[in-house]
C-alpha positions in Angstrom: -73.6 33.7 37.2 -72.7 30.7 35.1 -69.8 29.0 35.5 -68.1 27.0 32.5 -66.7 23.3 33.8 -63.6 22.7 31.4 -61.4 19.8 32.5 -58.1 20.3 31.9 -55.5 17.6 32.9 -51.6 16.9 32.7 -50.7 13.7 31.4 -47.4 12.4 30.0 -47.3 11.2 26.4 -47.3 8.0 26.7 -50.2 7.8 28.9 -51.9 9.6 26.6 -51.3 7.4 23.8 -52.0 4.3 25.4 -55.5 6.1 26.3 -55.5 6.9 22.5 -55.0 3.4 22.2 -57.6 1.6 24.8 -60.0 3.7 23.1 -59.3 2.4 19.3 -59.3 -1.2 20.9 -62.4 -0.4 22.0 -64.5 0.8 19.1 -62.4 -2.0 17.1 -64.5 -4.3 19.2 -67.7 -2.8 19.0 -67.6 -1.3 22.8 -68.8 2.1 23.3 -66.6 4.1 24.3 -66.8 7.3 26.7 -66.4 10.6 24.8 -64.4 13.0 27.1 -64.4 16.8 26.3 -61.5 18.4 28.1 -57.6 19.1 27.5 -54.9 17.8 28.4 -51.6 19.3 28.8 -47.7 17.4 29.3 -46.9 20.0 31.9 -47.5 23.4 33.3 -46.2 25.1 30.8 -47.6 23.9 28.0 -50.9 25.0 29.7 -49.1 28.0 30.1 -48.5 28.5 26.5 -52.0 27.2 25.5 -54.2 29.8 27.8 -52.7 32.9 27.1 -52.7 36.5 28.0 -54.2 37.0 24.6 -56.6 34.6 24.7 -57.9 35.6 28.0 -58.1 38.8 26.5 -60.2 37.4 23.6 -62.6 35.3 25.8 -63.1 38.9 27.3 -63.8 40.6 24.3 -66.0 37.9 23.0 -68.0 37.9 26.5 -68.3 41.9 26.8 -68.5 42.9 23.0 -70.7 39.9 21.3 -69.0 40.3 18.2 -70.7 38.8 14.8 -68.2 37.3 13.9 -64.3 36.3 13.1 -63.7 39.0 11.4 -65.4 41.5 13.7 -63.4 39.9 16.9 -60.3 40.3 14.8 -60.7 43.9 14.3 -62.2 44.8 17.7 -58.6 43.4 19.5 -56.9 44.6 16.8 -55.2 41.4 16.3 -54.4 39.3 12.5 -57.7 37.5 11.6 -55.5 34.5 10.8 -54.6 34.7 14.4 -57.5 34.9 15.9 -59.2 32.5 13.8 -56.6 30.2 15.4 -57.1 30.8 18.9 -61.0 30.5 18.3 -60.5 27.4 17.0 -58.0 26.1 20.1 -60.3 27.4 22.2 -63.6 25.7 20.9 -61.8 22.3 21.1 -61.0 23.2 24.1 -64.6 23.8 25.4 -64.2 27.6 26.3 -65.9 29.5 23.3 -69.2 28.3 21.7 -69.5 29.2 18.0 -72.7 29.9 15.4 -72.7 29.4 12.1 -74.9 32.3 10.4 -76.9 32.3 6.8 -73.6 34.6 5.5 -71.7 31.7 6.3 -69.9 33.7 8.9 -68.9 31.9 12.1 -70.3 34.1 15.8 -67.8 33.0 18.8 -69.7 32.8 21.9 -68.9 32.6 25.5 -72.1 31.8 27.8 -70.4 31.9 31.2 -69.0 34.4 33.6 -66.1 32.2 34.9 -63.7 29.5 34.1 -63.1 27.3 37.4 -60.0 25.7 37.2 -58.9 23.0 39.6 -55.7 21.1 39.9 -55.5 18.3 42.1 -52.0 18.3 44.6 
């Protein structure tokens, strides 16, 4: 069983600009900076908003159906392409879905893990 390592945070806005920030003084000066793929949320309820029934449901699909693409996802939840293009898309940046670009130009979600372990530090 694979298990997908998403870090997902809660920080206020203005930490997170003054990360934003310390990162563009950073590259301004030439320093590398470290590139850190997670999401970060303001509260528990914008993570709330952001992970939702429906796109747990979609994660499912994607895992269980292996649909081609957009389109087919779309019509297997029965859900507005425009919508589900969206969640794809949060969820990519996100690190939770994996996508493929195909020769049609057509775009195949992916999900390559069994389970998302979240943890949240008390």
């Amino acid at each position: 069983m694979k298990v997908r390592k998403v870090k997902i945070g809660f920080k206020d806005v203005k930490t997170l600009l003054n990360d934003f920030a310390d990162a563009a003084r950073d590259i301004e000066a030439g320093k590398e900076v470290k590139h850190e793929k997670g999401v970060y949320f303001t509260n528990i309820q914008a993570f709330r908003k952001a992970l939702t029934l429906k796109r747990l449901e979609l994660l499912r699909a994607i895992k269980t159906e292996t649909p081609s693409s957009i389109n087919h996802l779309a019509r297997i939840l029965q859900r507005d392409i425009k919508n589900v293009a969206a969640d794809v898309r949060f969820l990519e940046q996100a690190g939770l879905i994996d996508t493929q670009k195909k020769a049609s130009k057509e775009i195949a979600p992916q999900v390559n893990y069994d389970r998302i372990l979240l943890e949240i530090a008390v």
